[in-house]
Every structure is written in structure tokens, then in C-alpha cells.
mmCIF file of the C-alpha atoms, coordinates in Angstrom:
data_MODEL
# 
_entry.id   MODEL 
# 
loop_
_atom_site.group_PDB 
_atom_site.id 
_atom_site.type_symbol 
_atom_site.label_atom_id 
_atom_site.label_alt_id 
_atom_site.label_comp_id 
_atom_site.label_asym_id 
_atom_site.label_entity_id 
_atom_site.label_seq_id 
_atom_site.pdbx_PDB_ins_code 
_atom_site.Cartn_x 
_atom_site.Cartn_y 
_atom_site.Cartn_z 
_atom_site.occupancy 
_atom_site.B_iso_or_equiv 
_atom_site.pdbx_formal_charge 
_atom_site.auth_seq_id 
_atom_site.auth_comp_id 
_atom_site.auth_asym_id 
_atom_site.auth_atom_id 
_atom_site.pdbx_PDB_model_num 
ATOM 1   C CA . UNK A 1 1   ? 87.063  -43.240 -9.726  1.00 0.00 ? 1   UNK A CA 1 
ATOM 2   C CA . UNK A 1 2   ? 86.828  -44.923 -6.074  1.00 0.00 ? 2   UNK A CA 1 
ATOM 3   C CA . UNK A 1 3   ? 88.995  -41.617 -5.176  1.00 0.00 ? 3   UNK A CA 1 
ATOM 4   C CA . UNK A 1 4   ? 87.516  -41.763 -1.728  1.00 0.00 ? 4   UNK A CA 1 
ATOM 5   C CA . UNK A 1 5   ? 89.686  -45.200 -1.284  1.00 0.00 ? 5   UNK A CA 1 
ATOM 6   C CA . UNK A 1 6   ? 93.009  -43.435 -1.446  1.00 0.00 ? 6   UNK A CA 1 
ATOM 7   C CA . UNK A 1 7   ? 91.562  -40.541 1.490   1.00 0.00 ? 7   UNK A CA 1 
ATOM 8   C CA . UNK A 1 8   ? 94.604  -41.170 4.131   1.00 0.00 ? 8   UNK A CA 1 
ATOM 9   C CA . UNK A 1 9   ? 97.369  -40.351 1.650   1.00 0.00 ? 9   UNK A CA 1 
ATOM 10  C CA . UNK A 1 10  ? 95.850  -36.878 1.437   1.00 0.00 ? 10  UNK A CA 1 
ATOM 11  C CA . UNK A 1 11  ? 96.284  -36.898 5.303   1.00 0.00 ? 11  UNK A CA 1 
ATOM 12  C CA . UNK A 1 12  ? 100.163 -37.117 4.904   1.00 0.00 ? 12  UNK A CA 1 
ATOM 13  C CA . UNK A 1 13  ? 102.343 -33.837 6.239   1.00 0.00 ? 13  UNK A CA 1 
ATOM 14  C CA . UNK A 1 14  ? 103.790 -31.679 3.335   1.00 0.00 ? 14  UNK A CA 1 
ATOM 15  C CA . UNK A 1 15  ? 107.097 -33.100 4.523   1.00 0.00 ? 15  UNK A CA 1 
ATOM 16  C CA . UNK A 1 16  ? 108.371 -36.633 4.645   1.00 0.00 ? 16  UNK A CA 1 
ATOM 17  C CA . UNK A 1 17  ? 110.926 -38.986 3.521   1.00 0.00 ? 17  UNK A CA 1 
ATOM 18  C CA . UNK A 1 18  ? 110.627 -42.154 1.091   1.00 0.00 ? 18  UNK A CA 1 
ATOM 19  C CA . UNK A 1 19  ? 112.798 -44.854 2.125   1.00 0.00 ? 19  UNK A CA 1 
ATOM 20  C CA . UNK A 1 20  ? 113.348 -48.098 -0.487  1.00 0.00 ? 20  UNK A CA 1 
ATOM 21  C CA . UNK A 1 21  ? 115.917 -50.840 -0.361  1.00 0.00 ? 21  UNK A CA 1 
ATOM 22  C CA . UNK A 1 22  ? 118.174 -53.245 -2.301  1.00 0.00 ? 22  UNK A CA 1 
ATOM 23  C CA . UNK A 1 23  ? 118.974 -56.661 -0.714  1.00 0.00 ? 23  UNK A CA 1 
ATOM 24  C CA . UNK A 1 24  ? 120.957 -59.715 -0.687  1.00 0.00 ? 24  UNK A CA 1 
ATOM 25  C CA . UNK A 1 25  ? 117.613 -61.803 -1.011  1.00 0.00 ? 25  UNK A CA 1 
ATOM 26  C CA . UNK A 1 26  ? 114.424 -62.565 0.465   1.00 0.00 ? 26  UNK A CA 1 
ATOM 27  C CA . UNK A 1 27  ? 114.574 -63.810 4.195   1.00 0.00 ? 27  UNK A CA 1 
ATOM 28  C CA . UNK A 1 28  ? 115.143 -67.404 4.651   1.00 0.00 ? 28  UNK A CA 1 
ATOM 29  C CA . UNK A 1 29  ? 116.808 -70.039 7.582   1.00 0.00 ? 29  UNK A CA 1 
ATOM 30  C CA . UNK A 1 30  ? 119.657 -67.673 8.109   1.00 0.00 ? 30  UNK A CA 1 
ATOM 31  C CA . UNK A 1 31  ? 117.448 -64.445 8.929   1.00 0.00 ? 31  UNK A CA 1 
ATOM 32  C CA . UNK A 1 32  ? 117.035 -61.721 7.482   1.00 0.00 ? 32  UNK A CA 1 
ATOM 33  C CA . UNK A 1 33  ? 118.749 -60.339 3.998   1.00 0.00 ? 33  UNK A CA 1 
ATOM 34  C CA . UNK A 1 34  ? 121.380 -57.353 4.182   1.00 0.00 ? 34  UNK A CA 1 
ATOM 35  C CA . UNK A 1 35  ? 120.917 -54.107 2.905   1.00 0.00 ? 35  UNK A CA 1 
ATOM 36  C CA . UNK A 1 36  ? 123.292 -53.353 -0.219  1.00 0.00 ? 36  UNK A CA 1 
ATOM 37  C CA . UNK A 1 37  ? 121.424 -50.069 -0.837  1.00 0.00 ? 37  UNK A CA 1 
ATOM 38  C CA . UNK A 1 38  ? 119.133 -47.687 0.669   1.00 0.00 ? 38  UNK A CA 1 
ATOM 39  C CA . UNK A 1 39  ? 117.986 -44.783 -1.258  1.00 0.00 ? 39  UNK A CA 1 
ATOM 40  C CA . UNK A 1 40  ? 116.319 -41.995 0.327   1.00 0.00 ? 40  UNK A CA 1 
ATOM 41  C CA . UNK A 1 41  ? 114.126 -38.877 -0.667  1.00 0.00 ? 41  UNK A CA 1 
ATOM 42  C CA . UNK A 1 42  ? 113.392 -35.534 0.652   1.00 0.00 ? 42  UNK A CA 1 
ATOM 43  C CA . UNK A 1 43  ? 110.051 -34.085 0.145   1.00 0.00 ? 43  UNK A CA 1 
ATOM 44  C CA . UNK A 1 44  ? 109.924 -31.098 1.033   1.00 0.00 ? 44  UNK A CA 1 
ATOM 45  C CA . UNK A 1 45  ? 105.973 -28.843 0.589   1.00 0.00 ? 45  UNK A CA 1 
ATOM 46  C CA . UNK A 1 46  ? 105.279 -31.325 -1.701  1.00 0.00 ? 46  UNK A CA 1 
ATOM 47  C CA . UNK A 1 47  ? 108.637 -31.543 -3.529  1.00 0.00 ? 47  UNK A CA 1 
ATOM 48  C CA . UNK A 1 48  ? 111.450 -33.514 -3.886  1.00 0.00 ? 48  UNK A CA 1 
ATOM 49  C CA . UNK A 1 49  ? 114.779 -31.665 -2.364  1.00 0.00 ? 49  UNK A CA 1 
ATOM 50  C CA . UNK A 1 50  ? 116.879 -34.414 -2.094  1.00 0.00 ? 50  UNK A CA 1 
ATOM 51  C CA . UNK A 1 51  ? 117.830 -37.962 -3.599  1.00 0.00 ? 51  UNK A CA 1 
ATOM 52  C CA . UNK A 1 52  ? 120.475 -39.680 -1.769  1.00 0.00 ? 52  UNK A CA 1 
ATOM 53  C CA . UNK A 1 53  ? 121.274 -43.429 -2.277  1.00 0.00 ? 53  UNK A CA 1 
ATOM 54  C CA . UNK A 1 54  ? 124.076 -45.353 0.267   1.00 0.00 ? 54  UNK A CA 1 
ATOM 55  C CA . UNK A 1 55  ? 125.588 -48.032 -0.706  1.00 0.00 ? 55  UNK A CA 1 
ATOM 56  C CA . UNK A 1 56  ? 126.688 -51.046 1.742   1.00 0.00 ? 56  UNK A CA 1 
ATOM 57  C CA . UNK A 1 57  ? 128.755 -53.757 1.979   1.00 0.00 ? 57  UNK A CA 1 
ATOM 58  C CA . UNK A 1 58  ? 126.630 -56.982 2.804   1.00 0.00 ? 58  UNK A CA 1 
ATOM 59  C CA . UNK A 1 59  ? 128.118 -59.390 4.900   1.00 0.00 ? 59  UNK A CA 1 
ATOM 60  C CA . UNK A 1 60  ? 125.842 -62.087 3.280   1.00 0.00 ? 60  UNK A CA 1 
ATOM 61  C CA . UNK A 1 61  ? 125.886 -63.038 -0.528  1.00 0.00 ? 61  UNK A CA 1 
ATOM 62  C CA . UNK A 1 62  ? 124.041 -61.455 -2.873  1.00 0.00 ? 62  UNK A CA 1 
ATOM 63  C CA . UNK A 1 63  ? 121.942 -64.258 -4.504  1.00 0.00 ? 63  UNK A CA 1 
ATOM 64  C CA . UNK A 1 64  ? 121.733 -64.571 -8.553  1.00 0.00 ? 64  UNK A CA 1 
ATOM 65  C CA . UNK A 1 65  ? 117.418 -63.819 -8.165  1.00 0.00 ? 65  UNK A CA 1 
ATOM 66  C CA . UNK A 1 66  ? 118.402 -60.415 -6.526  1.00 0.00 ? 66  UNK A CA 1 
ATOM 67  C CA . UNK A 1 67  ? 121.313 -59.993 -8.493  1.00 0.00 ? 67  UNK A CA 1 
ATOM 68  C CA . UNK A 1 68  ? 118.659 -59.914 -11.806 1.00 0.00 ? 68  UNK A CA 1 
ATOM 69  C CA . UNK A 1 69  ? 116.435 -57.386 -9.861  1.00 0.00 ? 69  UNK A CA 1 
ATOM 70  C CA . UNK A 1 70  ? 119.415 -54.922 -9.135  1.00 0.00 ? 70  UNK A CA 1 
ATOM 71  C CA . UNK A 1 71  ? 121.997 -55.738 -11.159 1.00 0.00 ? 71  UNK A CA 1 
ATOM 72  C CA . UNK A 1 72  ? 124.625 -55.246 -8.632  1.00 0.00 ? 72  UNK A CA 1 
ATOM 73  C CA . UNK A 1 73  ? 127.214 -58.414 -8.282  1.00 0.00 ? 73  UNK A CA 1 
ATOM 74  C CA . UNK A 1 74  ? 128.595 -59.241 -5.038  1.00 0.00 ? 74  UNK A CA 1 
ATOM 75  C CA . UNK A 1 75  ? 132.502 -58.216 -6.764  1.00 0.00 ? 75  UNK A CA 1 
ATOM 76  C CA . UNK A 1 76  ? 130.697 -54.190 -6.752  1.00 0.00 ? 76  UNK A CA 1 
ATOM 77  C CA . UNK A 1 77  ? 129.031 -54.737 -3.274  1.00 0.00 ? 77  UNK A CA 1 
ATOM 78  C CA . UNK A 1 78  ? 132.501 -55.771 -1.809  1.00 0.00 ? 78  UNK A CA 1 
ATOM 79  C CA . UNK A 1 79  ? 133.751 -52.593 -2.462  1.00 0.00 ? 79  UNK A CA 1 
ATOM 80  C CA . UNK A 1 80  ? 130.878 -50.497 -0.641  1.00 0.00 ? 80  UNK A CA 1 
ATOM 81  C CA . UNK A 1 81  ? 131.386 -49.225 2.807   1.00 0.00 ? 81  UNK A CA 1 
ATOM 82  C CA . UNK A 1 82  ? 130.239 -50.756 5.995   1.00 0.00 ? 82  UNK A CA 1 
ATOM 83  C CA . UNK A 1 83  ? 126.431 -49.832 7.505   1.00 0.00 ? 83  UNK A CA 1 
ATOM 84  C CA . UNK A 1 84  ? 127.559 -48.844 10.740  1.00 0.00 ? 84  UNK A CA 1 
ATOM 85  C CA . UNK A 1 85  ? 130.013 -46.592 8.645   1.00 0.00 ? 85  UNK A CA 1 
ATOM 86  C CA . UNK A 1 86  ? 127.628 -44.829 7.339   1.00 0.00 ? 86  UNK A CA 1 
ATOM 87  C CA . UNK A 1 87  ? 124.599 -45.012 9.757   1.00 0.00 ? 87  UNK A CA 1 
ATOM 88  C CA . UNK A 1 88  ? 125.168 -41.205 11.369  1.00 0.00 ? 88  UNK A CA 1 
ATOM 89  C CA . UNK A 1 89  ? 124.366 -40.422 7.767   1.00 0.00 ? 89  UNK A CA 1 
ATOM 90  C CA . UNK A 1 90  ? 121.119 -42.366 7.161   1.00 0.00 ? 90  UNK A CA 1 
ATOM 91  C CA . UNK A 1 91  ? 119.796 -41.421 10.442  1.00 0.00 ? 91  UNK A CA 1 
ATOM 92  C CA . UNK A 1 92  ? 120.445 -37.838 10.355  1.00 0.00 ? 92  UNK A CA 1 
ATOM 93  C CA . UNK A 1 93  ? 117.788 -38.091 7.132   1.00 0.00 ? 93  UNK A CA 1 
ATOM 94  C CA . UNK A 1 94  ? 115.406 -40.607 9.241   1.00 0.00 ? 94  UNK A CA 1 
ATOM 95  C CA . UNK A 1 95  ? 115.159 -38.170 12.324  1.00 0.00 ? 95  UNK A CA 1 
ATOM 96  C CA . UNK A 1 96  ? 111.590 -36.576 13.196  1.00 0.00 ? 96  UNK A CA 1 
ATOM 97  C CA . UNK A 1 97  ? 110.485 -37.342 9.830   1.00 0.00 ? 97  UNK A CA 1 
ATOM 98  C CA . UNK A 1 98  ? 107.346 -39.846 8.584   1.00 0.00 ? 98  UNK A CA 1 
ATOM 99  C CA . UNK A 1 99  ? 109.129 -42.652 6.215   1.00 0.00 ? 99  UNK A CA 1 
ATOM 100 C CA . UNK A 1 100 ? 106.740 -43.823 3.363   1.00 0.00 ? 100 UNK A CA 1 
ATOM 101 C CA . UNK A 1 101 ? 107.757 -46.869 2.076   1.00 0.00 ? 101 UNK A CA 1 
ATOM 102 C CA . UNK A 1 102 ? 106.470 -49.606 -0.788  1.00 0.00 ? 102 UNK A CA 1 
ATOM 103 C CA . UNK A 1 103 ? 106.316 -53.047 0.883   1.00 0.00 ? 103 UNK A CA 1 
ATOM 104 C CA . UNK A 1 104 ? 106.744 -51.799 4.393   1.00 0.00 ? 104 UNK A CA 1 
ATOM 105 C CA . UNK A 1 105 ? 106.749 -54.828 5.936   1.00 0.00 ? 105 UNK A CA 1 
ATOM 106 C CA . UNK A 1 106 ? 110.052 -56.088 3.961   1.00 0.00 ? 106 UNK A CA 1 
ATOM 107 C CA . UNK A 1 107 ? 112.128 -53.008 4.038   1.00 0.00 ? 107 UNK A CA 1 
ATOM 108 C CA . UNK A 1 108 ? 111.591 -51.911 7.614   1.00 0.00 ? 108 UNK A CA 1 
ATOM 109 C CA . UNK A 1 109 ? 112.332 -55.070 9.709   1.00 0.00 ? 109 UNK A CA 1 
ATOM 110 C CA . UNK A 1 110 ? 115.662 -55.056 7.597   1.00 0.00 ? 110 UNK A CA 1 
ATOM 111 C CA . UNK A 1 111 ? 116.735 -51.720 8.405   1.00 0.00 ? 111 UNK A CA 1 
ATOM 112 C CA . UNK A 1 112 ? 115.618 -52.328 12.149  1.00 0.00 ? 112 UNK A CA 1 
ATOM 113 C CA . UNK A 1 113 ? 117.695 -55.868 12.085  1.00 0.00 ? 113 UNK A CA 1 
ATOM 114 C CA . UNK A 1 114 ? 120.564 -53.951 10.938  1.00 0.00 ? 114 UNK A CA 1 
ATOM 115 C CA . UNK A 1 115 ? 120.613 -51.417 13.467  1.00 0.00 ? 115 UNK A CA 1 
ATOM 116 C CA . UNK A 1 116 ? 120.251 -54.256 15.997  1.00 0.00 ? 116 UNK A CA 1 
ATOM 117 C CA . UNK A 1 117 ? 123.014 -55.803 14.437  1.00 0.00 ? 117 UNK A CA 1 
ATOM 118 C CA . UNK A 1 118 ? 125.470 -53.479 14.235  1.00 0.00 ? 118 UNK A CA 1 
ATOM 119 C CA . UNK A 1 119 ? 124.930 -51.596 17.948  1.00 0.00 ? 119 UNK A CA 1 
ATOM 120 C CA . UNK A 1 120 ? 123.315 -48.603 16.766  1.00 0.00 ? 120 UNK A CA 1 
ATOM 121 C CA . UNK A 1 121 ? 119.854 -46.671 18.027  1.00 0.00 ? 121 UNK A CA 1 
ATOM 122 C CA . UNK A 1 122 ? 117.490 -45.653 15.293  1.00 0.00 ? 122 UNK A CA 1 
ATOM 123 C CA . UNK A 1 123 ? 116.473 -41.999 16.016  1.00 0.00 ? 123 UNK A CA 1 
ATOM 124 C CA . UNK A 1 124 ? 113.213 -40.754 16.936  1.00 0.00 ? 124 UNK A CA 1 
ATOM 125 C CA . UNK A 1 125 ? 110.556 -40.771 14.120  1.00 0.00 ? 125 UNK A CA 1 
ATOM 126 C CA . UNK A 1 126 ? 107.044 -39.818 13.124  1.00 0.00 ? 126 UNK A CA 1 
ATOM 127 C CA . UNK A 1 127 ? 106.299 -43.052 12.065  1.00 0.00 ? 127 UNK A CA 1 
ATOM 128 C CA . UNK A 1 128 ? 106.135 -45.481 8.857   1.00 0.00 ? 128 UNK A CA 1 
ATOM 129 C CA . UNK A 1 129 ? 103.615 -45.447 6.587   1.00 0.00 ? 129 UNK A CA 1 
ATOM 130 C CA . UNK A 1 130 ? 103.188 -48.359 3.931   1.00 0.00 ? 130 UNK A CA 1 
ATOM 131 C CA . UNK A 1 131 ? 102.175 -46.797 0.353   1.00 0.00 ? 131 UNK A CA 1 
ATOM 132 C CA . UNK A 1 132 ? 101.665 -50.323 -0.777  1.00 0.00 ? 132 UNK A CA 1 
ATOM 133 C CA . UNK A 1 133 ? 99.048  -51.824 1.817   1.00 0.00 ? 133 UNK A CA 1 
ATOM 134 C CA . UNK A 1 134 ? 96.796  -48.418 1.581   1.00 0.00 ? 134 UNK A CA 1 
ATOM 135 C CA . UNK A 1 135 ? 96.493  -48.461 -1.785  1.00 0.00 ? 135 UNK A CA 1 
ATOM 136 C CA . UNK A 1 136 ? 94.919  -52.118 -2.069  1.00 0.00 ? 136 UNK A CA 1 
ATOM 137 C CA . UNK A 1 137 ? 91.372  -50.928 -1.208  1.00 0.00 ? 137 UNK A CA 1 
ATOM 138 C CA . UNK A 1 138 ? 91.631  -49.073 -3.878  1.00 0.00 ? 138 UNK A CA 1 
ATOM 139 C CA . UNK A 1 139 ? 93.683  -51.210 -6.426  1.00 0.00 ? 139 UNK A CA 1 
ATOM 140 C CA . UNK A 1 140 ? 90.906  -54.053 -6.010  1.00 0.00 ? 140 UNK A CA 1 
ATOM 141 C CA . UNK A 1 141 ? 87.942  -51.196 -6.715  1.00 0.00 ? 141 UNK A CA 1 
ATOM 142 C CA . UNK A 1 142 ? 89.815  -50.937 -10.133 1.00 0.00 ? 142 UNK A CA 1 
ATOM 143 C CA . UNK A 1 143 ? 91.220  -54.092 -10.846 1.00 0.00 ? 143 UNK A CA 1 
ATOM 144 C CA . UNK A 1 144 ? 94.762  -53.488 -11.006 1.00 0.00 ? 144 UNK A CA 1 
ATOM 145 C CA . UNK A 1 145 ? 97.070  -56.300 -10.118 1.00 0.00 ? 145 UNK A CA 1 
ATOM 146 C CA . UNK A 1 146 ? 97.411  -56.826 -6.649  1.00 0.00 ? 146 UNK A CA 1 
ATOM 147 C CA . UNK A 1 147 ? 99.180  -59.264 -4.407  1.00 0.00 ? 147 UNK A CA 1 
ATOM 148 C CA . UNK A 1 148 ? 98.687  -59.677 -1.031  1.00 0.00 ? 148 UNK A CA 1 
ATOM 149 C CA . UNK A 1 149 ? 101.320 -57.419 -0.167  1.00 0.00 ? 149 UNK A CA 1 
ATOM 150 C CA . UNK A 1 150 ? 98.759  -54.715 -2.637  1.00 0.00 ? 150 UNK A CA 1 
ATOM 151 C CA . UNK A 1 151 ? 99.635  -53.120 -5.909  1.00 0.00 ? 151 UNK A CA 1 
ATOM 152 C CA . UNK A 1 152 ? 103.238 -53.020 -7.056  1.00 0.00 ? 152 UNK A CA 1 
ATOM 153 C CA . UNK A 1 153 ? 105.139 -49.465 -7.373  1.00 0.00 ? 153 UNK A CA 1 
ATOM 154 C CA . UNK A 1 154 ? 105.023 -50.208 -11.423 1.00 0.00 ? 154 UNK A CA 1 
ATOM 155 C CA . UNK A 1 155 ? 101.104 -50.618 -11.103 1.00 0.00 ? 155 UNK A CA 1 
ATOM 156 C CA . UNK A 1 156 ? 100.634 -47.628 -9.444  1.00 0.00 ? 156 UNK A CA 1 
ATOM 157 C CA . UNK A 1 157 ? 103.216 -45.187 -11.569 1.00 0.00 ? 157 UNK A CA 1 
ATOM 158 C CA . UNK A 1 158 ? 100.866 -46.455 -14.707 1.00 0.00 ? 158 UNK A CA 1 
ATOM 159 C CA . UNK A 1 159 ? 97.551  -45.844 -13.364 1.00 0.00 ? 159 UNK A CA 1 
ATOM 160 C CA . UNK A 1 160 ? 98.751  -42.254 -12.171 1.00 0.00 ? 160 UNK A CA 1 
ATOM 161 C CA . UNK A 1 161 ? 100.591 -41.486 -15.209 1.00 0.00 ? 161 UNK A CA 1 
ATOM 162 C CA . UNK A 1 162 ? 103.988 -40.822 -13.974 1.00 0.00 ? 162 UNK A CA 1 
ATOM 163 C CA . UNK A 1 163 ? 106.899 -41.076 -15.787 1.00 0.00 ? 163 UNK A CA 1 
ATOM 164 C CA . UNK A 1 164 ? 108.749 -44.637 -15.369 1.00 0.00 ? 164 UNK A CA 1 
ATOM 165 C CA . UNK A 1 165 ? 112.307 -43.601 -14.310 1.00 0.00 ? 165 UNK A CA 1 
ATOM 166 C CA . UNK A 1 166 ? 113.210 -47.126 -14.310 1.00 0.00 ? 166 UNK A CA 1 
ATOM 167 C CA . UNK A 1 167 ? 112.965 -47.315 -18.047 1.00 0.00 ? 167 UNK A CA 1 
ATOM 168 C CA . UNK A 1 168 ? 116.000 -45.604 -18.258 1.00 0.00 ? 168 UNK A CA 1 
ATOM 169 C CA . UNK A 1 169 ? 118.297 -48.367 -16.565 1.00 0.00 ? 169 UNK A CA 1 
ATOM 170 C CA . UNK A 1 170 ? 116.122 -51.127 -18.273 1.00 0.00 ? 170 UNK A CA 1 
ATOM 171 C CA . UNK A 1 171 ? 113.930 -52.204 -16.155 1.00 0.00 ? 171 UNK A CA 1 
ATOM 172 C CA . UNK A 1 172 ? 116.670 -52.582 -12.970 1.00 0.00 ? 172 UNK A CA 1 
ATOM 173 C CA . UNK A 1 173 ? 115.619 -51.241 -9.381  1.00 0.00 ? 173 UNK A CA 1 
ATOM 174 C CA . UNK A 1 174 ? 117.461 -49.165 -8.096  1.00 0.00 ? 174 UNK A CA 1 
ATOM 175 C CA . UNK A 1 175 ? 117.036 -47.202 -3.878  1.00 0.00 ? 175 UNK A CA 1 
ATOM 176 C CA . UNK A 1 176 ? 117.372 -44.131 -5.274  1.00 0.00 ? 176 UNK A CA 1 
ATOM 177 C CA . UNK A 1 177 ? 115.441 -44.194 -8.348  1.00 0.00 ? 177 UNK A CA 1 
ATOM 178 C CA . UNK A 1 178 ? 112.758 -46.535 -6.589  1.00 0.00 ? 178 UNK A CA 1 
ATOM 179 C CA . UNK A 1 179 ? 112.408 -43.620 -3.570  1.00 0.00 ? 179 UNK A CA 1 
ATOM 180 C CA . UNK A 1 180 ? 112.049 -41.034 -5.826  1.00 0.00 ? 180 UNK A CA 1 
ATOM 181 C CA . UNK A 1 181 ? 109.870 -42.706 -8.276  1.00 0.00 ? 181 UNK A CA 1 
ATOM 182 C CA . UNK A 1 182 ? 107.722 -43.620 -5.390  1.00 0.00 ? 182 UNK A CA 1 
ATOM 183 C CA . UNK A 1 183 ? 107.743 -39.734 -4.363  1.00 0.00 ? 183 UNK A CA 1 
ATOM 184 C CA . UNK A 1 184 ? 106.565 -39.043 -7.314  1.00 0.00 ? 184 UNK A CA 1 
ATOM 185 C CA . UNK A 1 185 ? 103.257 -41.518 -7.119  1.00 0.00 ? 185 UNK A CA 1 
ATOM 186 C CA . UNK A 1 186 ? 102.280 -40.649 -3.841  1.00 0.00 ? 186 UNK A CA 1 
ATOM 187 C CA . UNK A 1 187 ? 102.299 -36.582 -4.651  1.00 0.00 ? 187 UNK A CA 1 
ATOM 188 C CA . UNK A 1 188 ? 100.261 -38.035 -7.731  1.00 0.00 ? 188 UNK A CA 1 
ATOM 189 C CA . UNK A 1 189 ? 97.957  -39.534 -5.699  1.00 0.00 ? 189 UNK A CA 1 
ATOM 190 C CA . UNK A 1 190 ? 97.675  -36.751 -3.986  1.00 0.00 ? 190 UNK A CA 1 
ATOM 191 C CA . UNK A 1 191 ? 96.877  -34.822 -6.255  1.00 0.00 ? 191 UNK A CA 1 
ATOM 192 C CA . UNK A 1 192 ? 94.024  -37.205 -7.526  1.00 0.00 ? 192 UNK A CA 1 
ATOM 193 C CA . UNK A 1 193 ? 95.084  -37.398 -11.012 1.00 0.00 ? 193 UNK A CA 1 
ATOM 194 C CA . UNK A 1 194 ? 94.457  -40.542 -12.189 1.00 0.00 ? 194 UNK A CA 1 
ATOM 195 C CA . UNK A 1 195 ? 94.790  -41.381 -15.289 1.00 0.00 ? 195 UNK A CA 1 
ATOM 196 C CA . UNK A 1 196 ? 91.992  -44.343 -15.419 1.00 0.00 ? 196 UNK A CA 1 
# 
């Protein structure tokens, strides 16, 4: 129902990349949070090729509200390797591609700030495309819960019927399960089976 809402995600190219992050926090005084992981997956016609999660040392304190989301301390994030370390890496995955991501407006700045930050030049891309602000058209049609931000990731798995990978680390986020469960919804959509 209200199918015709969710029209531009059938417009996406057969290949693209989902990009999702953890953080130190929510921005505040002091800027912007730091990355402490970035997971990243491959579609590839249609299908997931690749799930790749990097982990990074924050140089800001992970703080006890993100700490319950993710579940990693700042002890485990101390041991991670720098961004910059491992930036050839991320952007070799970000290159030429469109980057779907839920809550664009949150994860993007941050990886942009840390690019700034530590000297380096984001490759050319396609574009970003926010999964979570095109779906609230929609969302509202049906009544699903929906902030202003739109419907949340665990909204939209339900209502498409995919399988919740994050039931299997108890509820935690996680980059690289987050990316590829998000993957997973938008190929859903795609395919407009909805469950409701």
C-alpha cells in the first residue's frame, strides 16, 4: 500500500555502497563526535559482495549513552587504529560509488569532519542518498513511527519483513551489521514486498 511513495529507491543503480557509523556521542559544544566504527557494504546487481567494518581509535571519549547503544568501552576503542591509518582503505570502497545511508545527515558530516581533520581528500563519488528521509512520505501514509529525522532502520526491517540481524548481539548496533541490515531493507523495498 502507498507503494508509489517509496518510487525513487527503485531509481537506485544495481550497484552501491551502504555506509553506517558508531560514535563517541551526539554533537555538542566541542563539535562533532568521532567515528569508532564505520561499517561498509558492497552491493553488487542487487547483492551484497562485501561486509567490511573499520574500527578507529577516537580521540574523544566515548560517552556511557553511546557506550549502551554499541557496547564498545573506551578501554576496546583505545586499542583500534588511527582514521588516517586506515583512510586509503575506506576510500578505496567510497570511490565512484552512490553511499546510502540511514540518518544521512548525522553520519556524513562526521565522516567529512574527519577527513578535514586529519588532512585527507575524500574521493570522487556518485553521491549520498538518505534511506531514512525518503522513506517518511511513506512511513506517515502507514503510520509507522517516525521522527523527524523519518522512520528508524528497526521500523523499516519490520514492515518489510527482513530478518533482524541485530537480534543476534542483543539488541547492540553494530557498522557492519547496521550496513548490511540496511542493504538488506532497501533491496526489500525494492522489491516492493511489504509485509503490511
Amino acid at each position: 500500500m502507498y507503494k508509489e511513495l517509496l518510487w525513487i529507491f527503485t531509481q537506485l543503480p544495481d550497484d552501491y555502497i551502504v555506509l553506517d557509523t558508531e560514535t563517541t556521542g551526539l554533537p555538542d559544544e566541542n563539535g562533532l563526535p568521532d567515528i569508532v566504527t564505520l561499517g561498509i557494504t558492497v552491493v553488487r546487481n542487487r547483492e551484497i559482495a562485501e561486509t567490511i567494518e573499520f574500527k578507529t581509535q577516537p580521540q574523544k571519549r566515548i560517552s556511557e549513552e553511546a557506550q549502551s547503544i554499541h557496547g564498545i568501552t573506551n578501554e576496546q576503542a583505545a586499542a583500534f587504529e588511527s582514521f588516517d591509518s586506515q583512510w586509503q582503505r575506506i576510500a578505496g570502497y567510497l570511490k565512484d560509488q552512490l553511499i546510502i545511508i540511514h540518518n544521512a545527515s548525522f553520519d556524513w558530516p562526521i565522516l567529512q569532519d574527519h577527513v578535514e581533520r586529519y588532512g585527507m581528500v575524500m574521493p570522487q563519488i556518485q553521491g549520498v542518498f538518505c534511506s531514512q528521509k525518503t522513506a517518511i512520505p511513506w512511513a506517515q501514509a502507514m503510520n509507522l513511527p517516525c521522527s523527524h529525522r523519518g522512520p528508524s532502520l528497526d521500523a523499516l526491517t519490520k514492515a518489510f519483513g527482513v530478518e533482524d540481524l541485530r537480534n543476534n548481539l542483543g539488541g547492540l548496533h553494530e557498522a557492519r551489521i547496521d550496513s548490511r541490515q540496511l542493504s538488506q531493507v532497501v533491496e526489500a523495498i525494492r522489491r516492493n514486498e511489504s509485509t503490511i
